[in-house]
Structures are given as C-alpha cells and as structure tokens.
C-alpha positions in Angstrom: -11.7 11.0 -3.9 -15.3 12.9 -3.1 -16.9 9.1 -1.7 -16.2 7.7 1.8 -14.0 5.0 1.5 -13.4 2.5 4.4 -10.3 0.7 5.5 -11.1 -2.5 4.4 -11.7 -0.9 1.1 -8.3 0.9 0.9 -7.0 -2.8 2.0 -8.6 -4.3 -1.0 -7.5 -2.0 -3.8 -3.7 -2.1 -2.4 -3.3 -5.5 -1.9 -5.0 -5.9 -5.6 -2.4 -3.5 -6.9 0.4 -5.0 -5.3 -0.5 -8.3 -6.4 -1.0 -7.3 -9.9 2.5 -4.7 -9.9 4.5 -6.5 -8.1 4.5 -10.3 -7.8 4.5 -11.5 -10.9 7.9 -12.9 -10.3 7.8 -14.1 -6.6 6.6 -17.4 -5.4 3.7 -17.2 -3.1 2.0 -14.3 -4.3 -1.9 -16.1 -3.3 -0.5 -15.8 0.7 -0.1 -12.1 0.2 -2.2 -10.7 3.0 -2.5 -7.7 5.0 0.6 -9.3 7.5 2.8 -10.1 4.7 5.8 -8.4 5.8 6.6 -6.3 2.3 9.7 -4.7 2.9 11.4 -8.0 4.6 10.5 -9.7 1.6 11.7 -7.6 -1.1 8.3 -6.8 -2.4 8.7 -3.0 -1.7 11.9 -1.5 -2.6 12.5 1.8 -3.6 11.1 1.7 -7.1 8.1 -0.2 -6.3 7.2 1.8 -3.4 7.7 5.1 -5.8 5.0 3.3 -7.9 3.2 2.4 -5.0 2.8 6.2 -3.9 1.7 7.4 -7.6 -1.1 4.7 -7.1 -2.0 5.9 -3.8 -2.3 9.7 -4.9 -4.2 8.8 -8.2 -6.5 6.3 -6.6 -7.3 8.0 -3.3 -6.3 11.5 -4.3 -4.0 11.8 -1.0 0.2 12.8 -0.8 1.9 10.9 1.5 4.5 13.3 3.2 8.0 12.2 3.2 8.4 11.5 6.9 5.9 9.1 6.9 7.3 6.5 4.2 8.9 4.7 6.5 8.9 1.1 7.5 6.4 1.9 10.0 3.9 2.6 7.8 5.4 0.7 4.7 5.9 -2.8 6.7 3.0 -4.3 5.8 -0.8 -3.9 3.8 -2.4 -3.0 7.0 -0.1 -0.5 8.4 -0.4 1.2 4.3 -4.1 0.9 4.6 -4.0 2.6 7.9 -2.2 5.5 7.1 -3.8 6.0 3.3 -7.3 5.8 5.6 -5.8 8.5 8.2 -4.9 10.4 5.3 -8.3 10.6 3.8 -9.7 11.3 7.8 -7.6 14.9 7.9 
C-alpha cells in the first residue's frame, strides 16, 4: 500500500472483514470490538486466521512473519491492528 494508513484505519477494515468472514454464525457479532477477545472465542482458529493473513497481505501489502502469529498479536482487533500498523512503519 503506497498511502499512509493510520491505526484506526487498519482497525476499521479488520474488524469489517472479520465481521463479514467470520461471524455469520456466532451470536453477538454487533459487540465485536477492538477487545473482543478472538481467539478465546473461537472466532480465530487456524483456518480463519490463514484467511485472515491473505487479507492482511492483499489489503495492506505487508507479510506477517511466522513468529509473530501468536496469541499476542492475534488476541484481539487491537493488538492485529497494532502489529499490521508496525508492519507498515518498517
């Protein structure tokens, strides 16, 4: 991505993408916010955090390396945004 993009931005476009990809099943879905705790929920499991990294690189144009898909970074919208926005910063 050539544009600046801020953090609250990233925040936006993930939590849209989540919501639309991934709750479509699960009760709840309008309390998603950046504190909803993903992994603890279910929402993230392995395949949907596969997806969730082919979003990331096609919308942001950044890879996430493997030591950092953990549940620190993966816990919740903000810690994703967080990283996704570090990413874009190196």
């Amino acid at each position: 991505m050539t544009t600046a993009v801020s953090e609250g931005e990233i925040l936006l476009k993930i939590t849209e993408y989540v919501r639309q990809n991934f709750l479509d099943d699960i009760d709840g879905d309008s309390q998603l916010d950046g504190t909803t705790p993903l992994l603890q929920l279910g929402i993230l499991n392995s395949r949907n955090t596969g997806r969730l990294l082919a979003y990331i690189h096609e919308e942001f144009g950044v890879s996430v390396p493997p030591t950092r898909i953990t549940g620190k970074y993966f816990g919740d919208l903000e810690s994703i945004s967080g990283l996704v926005a570090e990413l874009l910063a190196a």
